[in-house]
C-alpha positions in Angstrom: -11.5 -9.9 15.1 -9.8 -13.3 15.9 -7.4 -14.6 14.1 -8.7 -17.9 12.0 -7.2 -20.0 9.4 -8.5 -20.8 6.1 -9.0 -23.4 3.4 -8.0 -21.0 0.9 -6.1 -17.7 0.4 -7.6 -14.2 1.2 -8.0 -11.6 -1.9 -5.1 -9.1 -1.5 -4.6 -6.1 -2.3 -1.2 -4.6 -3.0 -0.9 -0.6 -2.4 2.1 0.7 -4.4 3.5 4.1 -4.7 4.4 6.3 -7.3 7.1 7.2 -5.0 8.4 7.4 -1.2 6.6 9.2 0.9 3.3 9.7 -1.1 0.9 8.7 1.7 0.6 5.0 1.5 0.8 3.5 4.9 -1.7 6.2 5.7 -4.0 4.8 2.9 -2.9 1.4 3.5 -4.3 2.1 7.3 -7.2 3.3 6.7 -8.6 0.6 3.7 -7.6 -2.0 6.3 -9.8 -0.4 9.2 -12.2 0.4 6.9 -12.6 -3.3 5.7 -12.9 -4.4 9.3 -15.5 -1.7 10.0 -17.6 -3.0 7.0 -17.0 -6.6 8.4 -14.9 -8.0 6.2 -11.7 -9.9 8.4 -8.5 -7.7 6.6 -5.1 -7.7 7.8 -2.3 -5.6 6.3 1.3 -6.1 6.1 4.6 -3.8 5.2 6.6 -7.1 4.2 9.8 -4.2 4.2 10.5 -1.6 5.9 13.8 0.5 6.9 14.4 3.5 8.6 11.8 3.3 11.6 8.9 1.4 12.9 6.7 4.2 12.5 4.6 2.5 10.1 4.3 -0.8 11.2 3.1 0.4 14.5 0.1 2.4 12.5 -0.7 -0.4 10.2 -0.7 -3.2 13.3 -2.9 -0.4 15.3 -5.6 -0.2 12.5 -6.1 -3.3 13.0 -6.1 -4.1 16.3 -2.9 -5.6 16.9 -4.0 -8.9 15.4 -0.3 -9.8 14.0 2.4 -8.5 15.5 4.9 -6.3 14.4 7.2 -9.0 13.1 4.0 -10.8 11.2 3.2 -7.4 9.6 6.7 -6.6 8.9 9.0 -9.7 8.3 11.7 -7.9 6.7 13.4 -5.1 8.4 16.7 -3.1 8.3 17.7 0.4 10.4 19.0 2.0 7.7 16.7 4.0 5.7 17.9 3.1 2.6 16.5 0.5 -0.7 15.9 -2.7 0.8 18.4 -4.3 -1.0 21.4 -1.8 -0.2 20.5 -2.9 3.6 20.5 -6.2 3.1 23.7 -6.1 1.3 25.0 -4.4 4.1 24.0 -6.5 6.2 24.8 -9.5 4.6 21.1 -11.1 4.3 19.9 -12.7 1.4 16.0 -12.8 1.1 14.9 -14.3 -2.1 11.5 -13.9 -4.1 10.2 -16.9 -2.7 10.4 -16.3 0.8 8.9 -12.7 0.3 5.6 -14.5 -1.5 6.0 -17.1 1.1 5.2 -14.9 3.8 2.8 -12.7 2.2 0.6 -15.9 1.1 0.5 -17.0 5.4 -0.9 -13.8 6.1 -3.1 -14.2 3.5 -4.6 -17.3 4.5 -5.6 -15.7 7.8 -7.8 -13.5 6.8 -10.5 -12.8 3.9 -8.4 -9.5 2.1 -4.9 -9.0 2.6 -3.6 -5.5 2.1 -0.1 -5.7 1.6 2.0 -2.3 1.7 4.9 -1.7 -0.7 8.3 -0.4 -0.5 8.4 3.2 -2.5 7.7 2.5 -6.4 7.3 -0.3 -8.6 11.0 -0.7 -10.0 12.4 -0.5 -5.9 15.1 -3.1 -5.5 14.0 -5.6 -2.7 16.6 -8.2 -3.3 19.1 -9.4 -5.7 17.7 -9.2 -9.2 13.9 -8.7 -8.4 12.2 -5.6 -7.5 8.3 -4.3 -5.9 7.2 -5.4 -9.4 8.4 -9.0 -9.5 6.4 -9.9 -5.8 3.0 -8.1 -7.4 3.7 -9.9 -10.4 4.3 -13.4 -8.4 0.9 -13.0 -6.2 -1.5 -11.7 -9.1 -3.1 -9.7 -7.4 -5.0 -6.4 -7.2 -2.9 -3.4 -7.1 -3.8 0.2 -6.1 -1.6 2.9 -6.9 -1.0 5.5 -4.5 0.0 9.3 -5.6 0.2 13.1 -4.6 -2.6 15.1 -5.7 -0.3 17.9 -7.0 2.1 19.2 -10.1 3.8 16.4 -11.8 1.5 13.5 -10.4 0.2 13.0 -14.0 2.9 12.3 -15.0 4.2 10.2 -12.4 1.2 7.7 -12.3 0.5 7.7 -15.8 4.0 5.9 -15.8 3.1 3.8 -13.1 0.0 2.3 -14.7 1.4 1.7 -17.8 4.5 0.0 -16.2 1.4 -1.8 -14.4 -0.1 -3.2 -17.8 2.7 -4.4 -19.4 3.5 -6.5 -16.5 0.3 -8.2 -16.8 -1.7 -6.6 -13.9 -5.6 -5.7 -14.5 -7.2 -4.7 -11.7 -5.3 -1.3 -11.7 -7.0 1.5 -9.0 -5.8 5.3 -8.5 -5.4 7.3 -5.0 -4.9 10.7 -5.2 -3.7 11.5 -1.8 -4.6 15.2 -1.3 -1.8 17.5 0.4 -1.4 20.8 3.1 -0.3 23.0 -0.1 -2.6 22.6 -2.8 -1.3 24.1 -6.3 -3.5 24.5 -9.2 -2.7 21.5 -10.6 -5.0 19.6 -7.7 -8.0 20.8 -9.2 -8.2 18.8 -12.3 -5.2 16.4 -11.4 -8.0 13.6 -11.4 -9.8 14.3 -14.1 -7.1 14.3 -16.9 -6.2 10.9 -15.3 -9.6 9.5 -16.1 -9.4 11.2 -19.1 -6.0 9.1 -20.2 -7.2 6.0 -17.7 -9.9 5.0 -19.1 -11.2 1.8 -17.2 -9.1 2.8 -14.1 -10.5 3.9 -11.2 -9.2 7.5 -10.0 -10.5 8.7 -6.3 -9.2 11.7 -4.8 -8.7 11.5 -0.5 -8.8 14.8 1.2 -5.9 15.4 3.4 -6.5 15.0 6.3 -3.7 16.4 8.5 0.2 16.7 8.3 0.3 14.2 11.4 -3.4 12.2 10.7 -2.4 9.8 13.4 -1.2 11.5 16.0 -3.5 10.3 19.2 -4.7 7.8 17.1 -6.7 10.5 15.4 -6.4 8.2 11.9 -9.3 6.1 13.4 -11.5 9.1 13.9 -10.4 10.6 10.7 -12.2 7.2 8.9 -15.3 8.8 8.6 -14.4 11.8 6.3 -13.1 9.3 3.5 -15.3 6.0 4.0 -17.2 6.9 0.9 -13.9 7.2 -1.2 -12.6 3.8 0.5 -15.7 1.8 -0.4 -15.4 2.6 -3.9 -12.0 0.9 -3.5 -13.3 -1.9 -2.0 -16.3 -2.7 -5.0 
C-alpha cells in the first residue's frame, strides 16, 4: 500500500502490556498485517524503544516497509532500560506533546494506526508522564496484551481497572498463549470474562518461541485471523 495523506486522523489503536515481554510487538505485527490483508491501509508504530531494533524491524516488515524505521520508532535509546532513565542519561528531553505529536502524523497517513507501547501502563516515558498519560492524550482504543498463564488474572484485572479510571472505554483483552502451559491456561480466559464483563477477552495460540524467524510471522497469520478480526469489529 502507498502511502497517502488524509483530511482527517486514522482510528488508532494502542496495544499495551501488562508487562515487558508479554508478546506485544508480536501481536502488534500481526493486527497490523492482518488489517492490510483485510484491506484496510494500517500502519504501526513503537513510538519507544531501547535495547535493540528487533522490534521495529518486525513491525516495519509487517507492513511492508511503508515508514521507515525512524517513522515507526521516533524515540530510541541503546540501553535497555525505562525510557526515561535513558533519556536522562542521555540528556534528552521528550515532552508529552512531541510524543502525541508524532503519533497523530502517522496517523494521518493511514485509516488505523496501531501504536505499540513501552512495557505497562504506569512505564515512565519522560519527566512526570507515563504510557498512561499518551493513551490518555490520543483517546483512543486500547488493547491489553497478557500471558495466558498463572498470575495473569491478576495482572490484567489491574490493568483494566487502572484503564477505567483513567477514562478509556474501548478496553480489549489478548491472551498471548505460551511454550509451557500450566493449569491456569485452561480457564485463564474465562474468569476474565467472568470479572470483565463488556470486555473483550481472546486467547492467541502460541505460535512458536521465535514466530518470526524467516519471516515465518506472515505465514503464521493464518492460524489466528479469526481471533484478530474479532479485534478489529
Amino acid at each position: 500500500m502507498k502511502s497517502r495523506a488524509r483530511q482527517r486522523p486514522g482510528k488508532i489503536i494502542f496495544v499495551t502490556g501488562t508487562d515487558t515481554g508479554v508478546g506485544k510487538t508480536i501481536f502488534a505485527g500481526l493486527l497490523v498485517y492482518h488489517l492490510r490483508a483485510t484491506g484496510v491501509h494500517a500502519l504501526a508504530m513503537k513510538p519507544f524503544c531501547s535495547g535493540g531494533h528487533a522490534d521495529v524491524k518486525l513491525l516495519r516488515a509487517m507492513q511492508d516497509a511503508e515508514l521507515t524505521e525512524e517513522e515507526i520508532n521516533p524515540f530510541y535509546f541503546a540501553e535497555p532500560v525505562a525510557p526515561l532513565v535513558a533519556a536522562r542519561r542521555s540528556k534528552r528531553l521528550i515532552s508529552l506533546g512531541e510524543v502525541v505529536r508524532r503519533i497523530r502524523e502517522i496517523a494521518a497517513r493511514c485509516e488505523t494506526l496501531v501504536v505499540e507501547g513501552s512495557g505497562g501502563l504506569l512505564v515512565p516515558l519522560g519527566e512526570n508522564y507515563f504510557v498512561s498519560d499518551v493513551i490518555r492524550a490520543l483517546n483512543c482504543a486500547v488493547i491489553v496484551v497478557a500471558r495466558n498463564q498463572l498470575g495473569t488474572i491478576n495482572h490484567t484485572l489491574l490493568t483494566v481497572d487502572a484503564l477505567k479510571r483513567f477514562g478509556v472505554k474501548n478496553i480489549a483483552v489478548a491472551l498471548m498463549g505460551t511454550s509451557k502451559k500450566d493449569e491456569s491456561a485452561a480457564k485463564n480466559a474465562e474468569v476474565l470474562r467472568g470479572f470483565l464483563a463488556g470486555t473483550p477477552v481472546r486467547e492467541l495460540i502460541f505460535l512458536g518461541k521465535n514466530p518470526n524467524k524467516n519471516g515465518g510471522l506472515k505465514k503464521s497469520h493464518k492460524k489466528v485471523k479469526k481471533t484478530l478480526a474479532g479485534f478489529c469489529g
